[in-house]
C-alpha positions in Angstrom: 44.1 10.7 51.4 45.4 12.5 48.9 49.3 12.2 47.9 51.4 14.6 46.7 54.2 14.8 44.3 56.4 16.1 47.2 55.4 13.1 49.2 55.7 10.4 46.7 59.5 11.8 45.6 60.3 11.6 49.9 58.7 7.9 49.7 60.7 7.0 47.0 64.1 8.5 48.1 64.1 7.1 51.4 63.1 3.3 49.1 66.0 3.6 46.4 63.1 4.7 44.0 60.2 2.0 45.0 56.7 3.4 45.5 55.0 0.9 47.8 51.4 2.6 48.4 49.9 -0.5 49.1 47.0 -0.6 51.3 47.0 2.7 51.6 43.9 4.8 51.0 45.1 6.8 48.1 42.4 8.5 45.6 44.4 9.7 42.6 48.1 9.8 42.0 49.6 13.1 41.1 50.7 14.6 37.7 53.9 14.0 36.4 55.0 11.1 38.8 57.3 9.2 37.5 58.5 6.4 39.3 62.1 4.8 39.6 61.8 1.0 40.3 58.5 -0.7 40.8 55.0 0.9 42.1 52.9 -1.2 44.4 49.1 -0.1 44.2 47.6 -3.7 45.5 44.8 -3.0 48.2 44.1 0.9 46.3 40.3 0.3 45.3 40.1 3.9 45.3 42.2 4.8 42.2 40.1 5.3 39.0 40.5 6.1 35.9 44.4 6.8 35.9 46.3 6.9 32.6 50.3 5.7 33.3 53.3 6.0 31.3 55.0 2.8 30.2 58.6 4.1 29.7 60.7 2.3 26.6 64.7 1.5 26.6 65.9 5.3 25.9 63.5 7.3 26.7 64.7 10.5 27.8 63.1 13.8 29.0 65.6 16.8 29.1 66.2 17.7 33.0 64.1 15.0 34.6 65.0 11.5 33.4 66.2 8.6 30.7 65.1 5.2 31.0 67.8 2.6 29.9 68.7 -1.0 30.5 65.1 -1.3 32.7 66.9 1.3 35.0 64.9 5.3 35.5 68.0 7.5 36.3 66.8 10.7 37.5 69.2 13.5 34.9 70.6 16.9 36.0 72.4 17.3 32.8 73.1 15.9 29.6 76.4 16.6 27.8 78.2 14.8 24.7 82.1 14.0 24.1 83.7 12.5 21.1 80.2 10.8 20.6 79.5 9.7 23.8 76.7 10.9 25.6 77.0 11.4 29.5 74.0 12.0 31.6 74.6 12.8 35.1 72.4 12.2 37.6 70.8 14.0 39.9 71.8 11.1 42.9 75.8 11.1 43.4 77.6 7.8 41.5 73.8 7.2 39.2 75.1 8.7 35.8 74.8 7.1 32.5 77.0 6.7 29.2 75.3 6.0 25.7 77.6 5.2 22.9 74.8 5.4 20.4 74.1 1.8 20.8 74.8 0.5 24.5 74.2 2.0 27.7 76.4 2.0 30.9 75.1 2.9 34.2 78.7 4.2 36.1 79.9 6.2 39.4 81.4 8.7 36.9 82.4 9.0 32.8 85.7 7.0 33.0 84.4 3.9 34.4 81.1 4.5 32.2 83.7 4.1 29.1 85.2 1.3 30.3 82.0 -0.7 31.2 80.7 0.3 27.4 84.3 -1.2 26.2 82.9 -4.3 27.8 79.4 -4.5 26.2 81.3 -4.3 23.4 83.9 -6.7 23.4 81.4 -8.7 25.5 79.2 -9.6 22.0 82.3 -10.8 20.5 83.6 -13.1 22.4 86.8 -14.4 24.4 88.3 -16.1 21.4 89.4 -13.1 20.1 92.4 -13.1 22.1 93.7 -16.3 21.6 96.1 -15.5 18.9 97.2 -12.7 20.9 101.3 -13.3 21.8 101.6 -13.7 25.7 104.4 -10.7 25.5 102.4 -8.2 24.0 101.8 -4.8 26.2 98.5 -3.6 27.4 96.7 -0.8 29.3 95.4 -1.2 32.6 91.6 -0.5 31.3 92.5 -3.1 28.4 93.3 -5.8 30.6 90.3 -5.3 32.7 88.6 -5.3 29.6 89.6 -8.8 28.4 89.5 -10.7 32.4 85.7 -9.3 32.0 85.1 -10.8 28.4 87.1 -14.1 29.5 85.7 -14.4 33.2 82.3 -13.2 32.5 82.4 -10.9 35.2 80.6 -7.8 35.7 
């Protein structure tokens, strides 16, 4: 059986980006697959000689995808603001923001910002508010900010 790139890309849309070819009888796979999530090849004696890709944290090819955080996001376009890079996926609510340092997977560039306020303020800790006065204003995106450093929540 041979599969096709066109095949593999239906498999692994209707699976959230798993390729599970298991037991299947599969000779080759075809160029330029790139998977999403995991790719099962147990019970494939038939595949020989196959080079694959292992993808590193950032790796990013223009138009098809960027690897970051163990996550393969599938890119329509890439676009940068105030030195924030926003990659928007090709899947609705799967875009990415890259400050230069941390990556946040988000629904759209606002809450991408907020979540890389987090992994920020995350690495520093909750006691960095305690000398703040109990009075003192805040933002709404602020405040989520700090219950998510204090609370741990995601």
């Amino acid at each position: 059986m041979e599969l096709t790139l066109e095949m593999a890309n239906e498999m692994m849309r209707e699976n959230g980006g798993l390729l599970d070819l298991s037991g299947t009888p599969i000779t080759s796979l075809p160029d330029s697959l790139t998977v999403g999530g995991w790719l099962d090849l147990s019970g494939c004696t038939s595949i020989k000689n196959q080079t694959v890709k292992h993808l590193k944290n950032g790796d990013y090819v223009p138009g098809r995808y960027l690897y970051a955080d163990g996550i393969l996001t599938h890119v329509k376009r890439r676009k940068t603001v105030n030195g924030i890079t926003y990659y928007q996926g090709k899947i609705p609510n799967r875009n990415v923001v890259y400050d230069g340092k941390n990556y946040a997977h988000c629904k759209d560039f606002r809450t991408g910002i907020a979540d890389l306020i987090f992994k920020s303020a995350k690495e520093r800790g909750a006691g960095q508010y305690r000398q703040d006065p109990l009075d003192k204003p805040f933002t709404v995106p602020e405040l989520a900010t700090r219950y998510r450093v204090i609370t741990g929540a995601c």
